[in-house]
C-alpha positions as CSV (number, residue, x, y, z in Angstrom):
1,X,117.4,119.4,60.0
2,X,114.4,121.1,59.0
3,X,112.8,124.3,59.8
4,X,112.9,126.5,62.8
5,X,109.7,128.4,62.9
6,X,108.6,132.0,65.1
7,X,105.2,131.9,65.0
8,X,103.2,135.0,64.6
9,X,102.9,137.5,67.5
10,X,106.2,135.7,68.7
11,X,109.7,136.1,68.9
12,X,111.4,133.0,69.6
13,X,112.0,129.3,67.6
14,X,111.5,126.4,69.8
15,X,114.8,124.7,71.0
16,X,116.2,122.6,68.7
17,X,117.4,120.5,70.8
18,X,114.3,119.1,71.0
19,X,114.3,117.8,67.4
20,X,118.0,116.9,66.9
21,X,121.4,115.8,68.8
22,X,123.4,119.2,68.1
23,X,126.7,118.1,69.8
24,X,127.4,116.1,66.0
25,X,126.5,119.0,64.2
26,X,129.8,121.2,63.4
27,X,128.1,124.3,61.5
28,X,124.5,125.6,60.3
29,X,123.2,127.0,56.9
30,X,119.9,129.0,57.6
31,X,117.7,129.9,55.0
32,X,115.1,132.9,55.8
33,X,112.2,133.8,54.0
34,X,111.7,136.9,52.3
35,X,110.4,138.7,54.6
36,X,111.1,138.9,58.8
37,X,109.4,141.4,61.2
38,X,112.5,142.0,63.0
39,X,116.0,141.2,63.2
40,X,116.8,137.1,63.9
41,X,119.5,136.0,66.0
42,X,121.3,133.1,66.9
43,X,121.3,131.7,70.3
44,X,123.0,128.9,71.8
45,X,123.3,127.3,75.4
46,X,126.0,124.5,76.7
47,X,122.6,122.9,78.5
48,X,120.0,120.4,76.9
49,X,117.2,122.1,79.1
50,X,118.3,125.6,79.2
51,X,116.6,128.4,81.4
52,X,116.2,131.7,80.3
53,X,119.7,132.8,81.8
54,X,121.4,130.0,79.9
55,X,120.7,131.5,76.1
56,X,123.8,133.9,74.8
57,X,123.5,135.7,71.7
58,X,126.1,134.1,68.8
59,X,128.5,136.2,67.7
60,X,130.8,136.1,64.6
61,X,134.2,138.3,64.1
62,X,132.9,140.4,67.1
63,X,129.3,141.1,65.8
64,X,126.1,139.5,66.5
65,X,125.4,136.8,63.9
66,X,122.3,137.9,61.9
67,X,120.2,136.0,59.8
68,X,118.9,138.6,57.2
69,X,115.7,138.4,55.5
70,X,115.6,136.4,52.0
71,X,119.2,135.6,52.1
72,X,120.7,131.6,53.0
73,X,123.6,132.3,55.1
74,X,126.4,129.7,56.9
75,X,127.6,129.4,60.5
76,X,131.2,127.8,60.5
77,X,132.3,126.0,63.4
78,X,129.6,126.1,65.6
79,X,128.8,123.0,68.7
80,X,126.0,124.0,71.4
81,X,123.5,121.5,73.0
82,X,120.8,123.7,72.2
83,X,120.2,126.6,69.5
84,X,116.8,128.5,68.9
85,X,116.1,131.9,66.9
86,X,115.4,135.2,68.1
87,X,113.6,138.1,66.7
88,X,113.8,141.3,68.0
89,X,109.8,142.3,67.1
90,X,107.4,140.3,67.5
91,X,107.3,138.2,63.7
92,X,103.5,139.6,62.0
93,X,103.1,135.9,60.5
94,X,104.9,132.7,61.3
95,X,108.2,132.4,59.7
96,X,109.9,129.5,58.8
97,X,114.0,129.5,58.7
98,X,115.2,126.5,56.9
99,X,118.5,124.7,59.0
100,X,120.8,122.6,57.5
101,X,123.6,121.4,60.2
102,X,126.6,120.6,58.3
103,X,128.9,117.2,60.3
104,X,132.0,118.3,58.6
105,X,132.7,121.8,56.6
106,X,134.0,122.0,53.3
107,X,137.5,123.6,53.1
């Protein structure tokens, strides 16, 4: 899918949405550089062309999903129209997340 980037002095991705048809994509592997400002989240919305009301905050086993920094982790199950990443600081330099959207899961 490619890479998701915050730019520096930000602390949201673009949509991706914009890049990709995410109602065929069934999970996500994210790949973070080594370092991150803050701490990234996941957030979805049901809409293609989501305000700022429509975003919520993915959670997995009752926590927020957190992509730590130098670390590849994997979203099961996942189907939103549109997914960006969140920081919680504004990111010192631009960081790129690697996303790999997964059709089918293994197992």
């Amino acid at each position: 899918m490619g890479t998701l980037t915050i730019e520096s002095g930000e602390t949201e991705s673009p949509n991706l949405r914009e890049t990709v048809a995410l109602e065929f994509v069934r999970g996500y592997t994210f790949i973070a550089p080594e370092t991150l400002t803050g701490t990234v989240k996941v957030e979805t919305s049901y809409k293609r062309d989501p305000t700022a009301d429509d975003w919520t905050t993915v959670m997995l086993a009752g926590v927020d999903f957190v992509i730590p920094a130098g670390k590849t982790v994997m979203l099961p199950d996942l189907m939103c129209k549109s997914l960006r990443l969140v920081s919680s600081a504004a990111e010192a330099a631009d960081r790129g997340i690697g996303v790999i959207g997964h059709t089918s899961l293994p197992g």
